[in-house]
C-alpha positions as CSV (number, residue, x, y, z in Angstrom):
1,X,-139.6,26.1,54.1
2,X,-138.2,22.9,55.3
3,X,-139.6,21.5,58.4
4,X,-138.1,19.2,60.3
5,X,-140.2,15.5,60.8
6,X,-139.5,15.6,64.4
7,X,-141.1,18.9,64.3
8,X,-143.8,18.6,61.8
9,X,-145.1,15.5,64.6
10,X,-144.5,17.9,67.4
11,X,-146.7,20.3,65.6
12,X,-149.5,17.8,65.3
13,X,-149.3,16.4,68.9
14,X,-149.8,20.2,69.9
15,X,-152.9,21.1,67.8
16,X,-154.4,17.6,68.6
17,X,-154.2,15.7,65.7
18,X,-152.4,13.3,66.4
19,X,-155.0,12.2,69.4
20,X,-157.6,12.6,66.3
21,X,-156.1,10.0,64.4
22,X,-155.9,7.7,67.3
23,X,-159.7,7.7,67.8
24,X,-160.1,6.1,64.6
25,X,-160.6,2.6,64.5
26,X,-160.1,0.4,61.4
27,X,-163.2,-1.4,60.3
28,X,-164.0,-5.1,61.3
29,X,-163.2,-7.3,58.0
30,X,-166.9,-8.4,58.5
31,X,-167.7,-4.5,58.5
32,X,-166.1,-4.3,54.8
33,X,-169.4,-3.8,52.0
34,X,-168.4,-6.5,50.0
35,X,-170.5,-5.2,46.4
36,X,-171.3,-1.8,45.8
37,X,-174.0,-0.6,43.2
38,X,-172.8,2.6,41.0
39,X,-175.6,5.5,40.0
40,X,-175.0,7.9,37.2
41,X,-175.7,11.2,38.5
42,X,-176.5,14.1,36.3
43,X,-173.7,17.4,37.1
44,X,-175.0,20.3,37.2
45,X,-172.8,23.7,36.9
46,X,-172.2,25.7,40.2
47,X,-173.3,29.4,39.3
48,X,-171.2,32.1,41.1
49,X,-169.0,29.1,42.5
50,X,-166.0,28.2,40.0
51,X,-163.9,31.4,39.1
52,X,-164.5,32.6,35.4
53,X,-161.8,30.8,33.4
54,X,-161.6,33.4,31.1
55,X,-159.0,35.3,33.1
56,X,-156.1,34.5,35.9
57,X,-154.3,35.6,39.1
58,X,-150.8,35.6,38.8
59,X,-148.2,36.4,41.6
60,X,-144.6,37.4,40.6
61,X,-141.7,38.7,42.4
62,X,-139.9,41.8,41.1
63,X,-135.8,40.4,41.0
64,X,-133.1,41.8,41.2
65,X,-131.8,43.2,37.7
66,X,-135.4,42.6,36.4
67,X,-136.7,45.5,34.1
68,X,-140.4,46.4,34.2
69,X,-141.0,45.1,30.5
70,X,-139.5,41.4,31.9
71,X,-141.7,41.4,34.5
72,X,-144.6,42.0,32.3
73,X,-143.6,39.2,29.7
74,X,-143.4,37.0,32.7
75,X,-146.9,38.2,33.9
76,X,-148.3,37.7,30.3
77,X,-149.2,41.3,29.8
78,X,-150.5,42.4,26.5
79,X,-148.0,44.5,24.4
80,X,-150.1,47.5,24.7
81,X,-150.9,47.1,28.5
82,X,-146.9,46.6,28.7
83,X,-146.4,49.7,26.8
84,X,-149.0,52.0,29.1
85,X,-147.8,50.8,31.9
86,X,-144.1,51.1,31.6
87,X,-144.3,54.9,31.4
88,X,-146.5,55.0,35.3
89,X,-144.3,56.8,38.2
90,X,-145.7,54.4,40.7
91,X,-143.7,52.1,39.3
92,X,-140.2,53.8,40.4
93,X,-141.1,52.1,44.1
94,X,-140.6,48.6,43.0
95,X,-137.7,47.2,44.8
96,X,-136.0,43.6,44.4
97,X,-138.1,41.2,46.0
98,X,-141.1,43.3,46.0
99,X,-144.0,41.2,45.6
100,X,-147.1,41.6,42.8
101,X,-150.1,40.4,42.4
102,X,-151.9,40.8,38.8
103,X,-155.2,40.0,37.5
104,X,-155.1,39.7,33.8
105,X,-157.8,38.5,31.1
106,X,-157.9,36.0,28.8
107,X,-156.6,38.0,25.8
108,X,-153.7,39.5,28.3
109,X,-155.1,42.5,29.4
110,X,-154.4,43.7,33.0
111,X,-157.3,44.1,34.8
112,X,-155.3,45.5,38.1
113,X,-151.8,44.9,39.6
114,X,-150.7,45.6,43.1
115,X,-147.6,45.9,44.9
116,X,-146.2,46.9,48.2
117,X,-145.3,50.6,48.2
118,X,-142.2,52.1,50.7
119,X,-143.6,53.1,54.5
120,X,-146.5,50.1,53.9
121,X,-148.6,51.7,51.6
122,X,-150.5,49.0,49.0
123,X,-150.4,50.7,44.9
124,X,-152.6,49.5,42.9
125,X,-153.3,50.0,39.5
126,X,-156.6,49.3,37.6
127,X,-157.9,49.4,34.6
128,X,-159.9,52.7,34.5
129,X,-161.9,53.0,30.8
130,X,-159.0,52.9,27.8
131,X,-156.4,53.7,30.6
132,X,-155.1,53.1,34.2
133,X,-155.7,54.8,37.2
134,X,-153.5,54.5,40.4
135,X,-154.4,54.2,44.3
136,X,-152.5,54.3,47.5
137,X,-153.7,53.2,50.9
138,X,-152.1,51.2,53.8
139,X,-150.9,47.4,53.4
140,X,-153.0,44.9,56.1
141,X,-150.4,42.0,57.0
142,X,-151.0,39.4,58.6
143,X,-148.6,38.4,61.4
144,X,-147.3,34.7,61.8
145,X,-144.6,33.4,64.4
146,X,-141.6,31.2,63.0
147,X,-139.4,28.9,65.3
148,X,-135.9,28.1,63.9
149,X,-132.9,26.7,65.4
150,X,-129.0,26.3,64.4
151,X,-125.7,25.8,65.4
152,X,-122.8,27.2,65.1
153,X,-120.1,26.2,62.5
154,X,-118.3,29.2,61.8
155,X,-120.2,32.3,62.7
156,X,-123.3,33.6,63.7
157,X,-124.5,34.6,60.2
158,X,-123.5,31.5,58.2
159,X,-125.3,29.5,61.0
160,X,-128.7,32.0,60.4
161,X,-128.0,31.8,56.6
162,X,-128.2,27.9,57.0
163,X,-131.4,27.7,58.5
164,X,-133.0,30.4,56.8
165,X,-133.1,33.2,59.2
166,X,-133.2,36.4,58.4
167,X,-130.1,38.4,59.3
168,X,-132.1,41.1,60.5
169,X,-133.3,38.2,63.2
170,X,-129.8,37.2,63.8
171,X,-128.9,40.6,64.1
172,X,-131.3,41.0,66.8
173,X,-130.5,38.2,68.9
174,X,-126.8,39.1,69.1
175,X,-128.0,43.1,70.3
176,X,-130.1,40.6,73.2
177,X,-127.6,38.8,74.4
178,X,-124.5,41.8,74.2
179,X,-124.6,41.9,77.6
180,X,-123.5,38.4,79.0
181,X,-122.1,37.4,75.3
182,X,-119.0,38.6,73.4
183,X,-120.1,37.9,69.6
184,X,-116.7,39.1,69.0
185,X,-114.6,36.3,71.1
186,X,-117.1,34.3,72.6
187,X,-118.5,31.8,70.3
188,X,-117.6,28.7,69.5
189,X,-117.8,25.4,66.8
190,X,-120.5,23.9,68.0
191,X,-122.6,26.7,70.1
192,X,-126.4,26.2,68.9
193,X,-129.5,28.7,69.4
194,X,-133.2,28.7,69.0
195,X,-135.0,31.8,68.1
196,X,-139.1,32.5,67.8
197,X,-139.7,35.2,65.7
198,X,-142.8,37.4,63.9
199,X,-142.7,37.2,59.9
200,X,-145.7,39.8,58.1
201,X,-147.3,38.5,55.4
202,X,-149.1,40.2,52.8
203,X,-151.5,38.1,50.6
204,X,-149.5,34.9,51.9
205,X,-146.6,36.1,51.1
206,X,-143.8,36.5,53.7
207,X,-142.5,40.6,53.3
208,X,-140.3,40.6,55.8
209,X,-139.6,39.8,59.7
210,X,-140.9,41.4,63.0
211,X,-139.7,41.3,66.4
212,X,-137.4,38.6,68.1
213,X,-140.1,36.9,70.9
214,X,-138.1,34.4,72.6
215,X,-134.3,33.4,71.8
216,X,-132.1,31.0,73.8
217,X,-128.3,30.8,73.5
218,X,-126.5,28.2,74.1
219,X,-122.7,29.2,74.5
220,X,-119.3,27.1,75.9
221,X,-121.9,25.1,77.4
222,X,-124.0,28.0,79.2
223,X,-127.7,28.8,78.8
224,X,-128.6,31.9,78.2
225,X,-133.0,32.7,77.8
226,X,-134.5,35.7,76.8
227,X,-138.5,36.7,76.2
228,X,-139.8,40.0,75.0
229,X,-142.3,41.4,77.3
230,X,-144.0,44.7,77.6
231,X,-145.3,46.0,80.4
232,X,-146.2,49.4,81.8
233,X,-144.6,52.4,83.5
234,X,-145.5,54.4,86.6
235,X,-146.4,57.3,84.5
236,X,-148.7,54.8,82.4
237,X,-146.7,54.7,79.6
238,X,-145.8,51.2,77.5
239,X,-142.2,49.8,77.4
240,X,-141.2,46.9,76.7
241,X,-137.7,44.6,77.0
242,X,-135.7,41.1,77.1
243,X,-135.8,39.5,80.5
244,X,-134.8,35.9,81.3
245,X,-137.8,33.6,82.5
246,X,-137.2,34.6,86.3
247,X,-138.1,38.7,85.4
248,X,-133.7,39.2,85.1
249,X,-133.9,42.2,82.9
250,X,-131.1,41.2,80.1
251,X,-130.3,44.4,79.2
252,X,-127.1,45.8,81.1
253,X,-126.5,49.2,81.7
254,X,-123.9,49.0,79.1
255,X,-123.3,46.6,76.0
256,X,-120.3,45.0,75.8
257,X,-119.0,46.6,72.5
258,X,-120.0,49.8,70.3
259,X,-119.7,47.3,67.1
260,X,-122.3,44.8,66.5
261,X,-120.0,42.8,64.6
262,X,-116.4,43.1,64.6
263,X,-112.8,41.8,65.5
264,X,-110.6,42.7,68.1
265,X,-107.0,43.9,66.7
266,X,-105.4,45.4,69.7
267,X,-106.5,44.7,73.5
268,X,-106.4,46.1,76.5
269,X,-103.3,46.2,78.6
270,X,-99.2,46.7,77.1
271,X,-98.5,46.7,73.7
272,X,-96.1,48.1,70.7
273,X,-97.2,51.4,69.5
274,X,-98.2,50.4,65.2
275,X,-96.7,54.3,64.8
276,X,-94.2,55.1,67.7
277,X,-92.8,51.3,67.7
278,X,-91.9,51.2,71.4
279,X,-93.8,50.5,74.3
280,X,-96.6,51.2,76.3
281,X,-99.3,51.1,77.8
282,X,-103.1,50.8,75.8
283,X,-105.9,52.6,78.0
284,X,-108.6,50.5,75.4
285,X,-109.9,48.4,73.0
286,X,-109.4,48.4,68.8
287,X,-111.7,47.0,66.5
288,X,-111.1,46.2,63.2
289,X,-113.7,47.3,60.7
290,X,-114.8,48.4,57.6
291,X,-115.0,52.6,57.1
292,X,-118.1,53.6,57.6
293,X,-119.5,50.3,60.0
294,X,-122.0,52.5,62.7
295,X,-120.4,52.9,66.0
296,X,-123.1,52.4,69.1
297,X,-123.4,54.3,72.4
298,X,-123.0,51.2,75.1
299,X,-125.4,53.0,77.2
300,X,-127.2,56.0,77.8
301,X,-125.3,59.3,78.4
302,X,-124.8,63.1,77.7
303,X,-122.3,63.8,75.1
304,X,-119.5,65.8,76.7
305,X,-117.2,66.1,73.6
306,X,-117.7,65.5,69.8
307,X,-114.9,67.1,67.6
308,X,-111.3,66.5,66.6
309,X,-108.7,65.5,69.3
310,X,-104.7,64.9,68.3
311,X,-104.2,61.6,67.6
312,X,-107.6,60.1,68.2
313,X,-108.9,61.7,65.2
314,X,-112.6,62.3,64.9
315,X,-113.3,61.5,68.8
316,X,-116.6,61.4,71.3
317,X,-116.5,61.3,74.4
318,X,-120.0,59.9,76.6
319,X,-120.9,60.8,80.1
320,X,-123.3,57.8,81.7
321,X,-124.3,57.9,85.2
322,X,-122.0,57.4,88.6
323,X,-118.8,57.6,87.6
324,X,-118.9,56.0,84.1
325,X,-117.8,57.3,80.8
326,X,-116.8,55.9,77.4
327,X,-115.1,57.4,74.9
328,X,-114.8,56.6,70.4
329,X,-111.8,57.3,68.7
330,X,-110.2,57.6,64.9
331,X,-114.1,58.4,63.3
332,X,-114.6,59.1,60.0
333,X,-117.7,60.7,61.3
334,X,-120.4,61.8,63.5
335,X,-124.1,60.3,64.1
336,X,-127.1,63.0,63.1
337,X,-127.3,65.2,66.1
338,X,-124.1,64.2,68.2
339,X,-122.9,67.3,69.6
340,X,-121.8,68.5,73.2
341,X,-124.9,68.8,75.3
342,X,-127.1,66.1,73.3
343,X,-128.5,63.0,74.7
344,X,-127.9,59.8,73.4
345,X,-130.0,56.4,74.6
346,X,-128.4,52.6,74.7
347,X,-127.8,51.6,70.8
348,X,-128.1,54.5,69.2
349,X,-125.4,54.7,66.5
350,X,-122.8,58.2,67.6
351,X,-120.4,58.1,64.6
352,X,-118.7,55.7,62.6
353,X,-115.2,53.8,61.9
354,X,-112.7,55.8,60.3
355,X,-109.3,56.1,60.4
356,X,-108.2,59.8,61.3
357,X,-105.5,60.8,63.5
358,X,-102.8,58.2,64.2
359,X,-104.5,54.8,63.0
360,X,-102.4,53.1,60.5
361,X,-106.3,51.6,59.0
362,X,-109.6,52.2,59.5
363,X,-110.6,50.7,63.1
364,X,-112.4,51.9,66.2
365,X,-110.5,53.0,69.3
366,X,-112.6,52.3,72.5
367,X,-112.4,53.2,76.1
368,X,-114.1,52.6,79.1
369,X,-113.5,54.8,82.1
370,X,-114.5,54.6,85.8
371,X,-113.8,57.4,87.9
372,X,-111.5,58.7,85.2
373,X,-109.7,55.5,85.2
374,X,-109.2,53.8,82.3
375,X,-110.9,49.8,82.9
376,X,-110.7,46.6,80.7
377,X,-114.6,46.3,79.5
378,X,-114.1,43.0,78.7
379,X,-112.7,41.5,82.0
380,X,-115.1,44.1,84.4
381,X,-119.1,42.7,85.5
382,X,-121.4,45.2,83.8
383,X,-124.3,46.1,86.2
384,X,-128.2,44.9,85.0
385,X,-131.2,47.1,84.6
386,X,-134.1,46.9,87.0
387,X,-135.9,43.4,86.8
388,X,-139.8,43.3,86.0
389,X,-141.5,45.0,88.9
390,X,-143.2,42.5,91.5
391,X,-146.7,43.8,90.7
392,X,-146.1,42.8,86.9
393,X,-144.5,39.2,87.5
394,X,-148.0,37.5,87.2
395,X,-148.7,38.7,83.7
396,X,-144.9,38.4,82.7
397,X,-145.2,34.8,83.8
398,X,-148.3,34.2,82.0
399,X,-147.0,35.7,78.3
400,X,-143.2,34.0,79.6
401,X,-144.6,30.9,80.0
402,X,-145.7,29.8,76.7
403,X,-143.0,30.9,74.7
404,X,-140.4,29.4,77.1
405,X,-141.8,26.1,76.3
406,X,-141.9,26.3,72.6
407,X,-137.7,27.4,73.2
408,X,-137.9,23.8,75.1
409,X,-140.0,22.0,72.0
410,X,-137.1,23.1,69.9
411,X,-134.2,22.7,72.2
412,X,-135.3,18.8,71.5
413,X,-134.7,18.4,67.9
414,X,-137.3,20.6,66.1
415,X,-135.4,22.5,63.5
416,X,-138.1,24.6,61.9
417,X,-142.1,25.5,62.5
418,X,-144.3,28.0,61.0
419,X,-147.9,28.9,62.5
């Protein structure tokens, strides 16, 4: 990983090196031994300290297009070993970019080889008599915290992509800030954000990433904050959210749009029909996408109506709270579970983009409906969830406090850290 020099200094002013450096003074010229005298000292070998040279430790990574006998050759497998071991189910769960570690012998025999498994599990396979055996149990990681920033030069992605974050990072940064940014209209040349995220390691190697921590979002010249807290419920049980650094919860009753990424190609307001060609009025919101892109519930709600509809094709139909309702049109599908009756929480994907009924190519109809009337969710103010409870403000401040400082160490020039 790169790291920035403004930020590799930052780093050692925080963990005090820097101030352990300046406590050392050079020596007086009169201080300076001028003639030293040189003793032969006899070496003697370090039993149980140096590793036996006679074998190695080898880390690979299985790539994409690799086969199971490359891999080998690259590990420096004996022939046999490569043979015996091609022919071992546990070997169906490598993936691309599925790290191993091997431990092989001088002559090229494999002593044992490990690998992560699917659901976290650790296989390893070990040399058991003339054969191999194979175990199963569950993968330790190791959690580390990385701090990136980047700005924006064309979209969100290619700005992630360009300072090596993970898109399932900048995937969840954009699903923090729906509710006060448009990803879809909003953003701009020149927009920048910082982002502090948790990376799992196995065997110091970086798997894959964790949970967005702190983010901060800096859009047409607005700041926009966010830090994960948990905290706990009346009934005792844990929950946990974005809030800005004064307890705001972030998340509003309703995201903005039921794509996560996506273009507008019809809005709100008069238009000419695509299929009728005259016209009138448009009660919504289309959104170009792909068939099959997931379609969201924008908040939580009781599915009054899942089935076919005249011209909107595949269509649901969401009852939220008040007087609030939403409704997805043209689906080539429904989510597992959507039916009349069923709940559905904030994010959870309902269907997806199809083109049935009148749509002249796959896109997503969208309305949002107050009181039965259809309203522009674009132009309306979407109301908040409840803030952090009073009682819990001390510890929110205490676990807010810290990370909205390192978002300020970056904000100043520090591209990229890694504790």
């Amino acid at each position: 990983m790169r790291i920035a020099r403004a930020g590799a200094l930052a780093g050692l002013a925080l963990s005090g090196i820097v101030a352990a450096f300046a406590t050392i003074a050079p020596l007086a010229d009169s201080e300076i031994p001028r003639s030293a005298q040189a003793e032969a000292l006899a070496i003697q070998p370090l039993e149980g300290v140096m590793p036996d040279a006679a074998g190695y430790v080898r880390e690979e990574r299985f790539q994409r297009g690799d086969t199971v006998s490359g891999l080998f050759a690259r590990l420096g497998l004996a022939e046999d070993d490569s043979r015996a071991l091609s022919r071992r189910a546990e070997l169906k769960q490598l993936r691309p970019g599925s790290a191993l570690t091997a431990t092989v012998g001088a002559g090229g025999e494999l002593q044992s080889i490990d690998f992560l498994g699917p659901r976290d599990t650790l296989v390893v396979i070990a040399r058991n008599g003339d054969g191999f055996s194979a175990t199963e149990q569950r993968a330790q990681f190791e959690t580390r915290v990385a701090m990136k920033s980047s700005v924006i030069r064309s979209s969100l992605f290619a700005a992630s992509d360009a300072a090596g974050i993970p898109d399932a990072i900048a995937i969840q940064v954009a699903e923090i800030f729906a509710g006060d940014i448009d990803f879809h209209r909003d953003l701009r040349r020149g927009d920048a954000f910082t982002v502090i995220y948790e990376t799992l390691a196995h065997n110091g190697l970086a798997v894959r990433s964790g949970r967005v921590l702190a983010a901060e979002f800096r859009n047409q010249g607005r700041t926009h904050r966010a830090v994960w807290y948990s905290g706990t419920q009346a009934d005792g049980r844990r929950s946990g959210g974005y809030y800005a650094p004064d307890g705001k919860n972030l998340r509003k009753a309703f995201l903005r749009s039921p794509l996560e990424f996506s273009r507008i190609s019809s809005g709100f307001g008069m238009r000419r029909h695509p299929i009728m060609q005259n016209w009138r009025a448009h009660r919504g919101i289309d959104y170009a996408a792909p068939s099959g892109t997931r379609v969201r519930a924008v908040g939580d709600a009781t599915v009054e109506f899942a089935g076919r509809q005249g011209g909107y094709g595949n269509v649901i139909v969401l009852r939220h709270q008040g007087q609030f309702a939403t409704l997805y049109a043209h689906l080539s599908g429904f989510g597992r579970g959507v039916r009349k009756g069923a709940r559905v929480a904030q994010g959870d994907t309902i269907g997806f983009v199809g083109q049935t009924g009148w749509a002249t190519g796959p896109h997503l109809h969208y309305e949002f409906k107050i009181a039965g009337e259809a309203r522009n969710p674009l132009a309306i103010a979407l109301p908040a969830a409840l803030p952090v409870p009073a009682e819990e403000m001390p510890a929110f401040a205490g676990q807010a406090r810290p990370l909205v400082a390192r978002l300020e160490l970056l904000a100043g020039g520090q591209v990229a850290l890694l504790e």
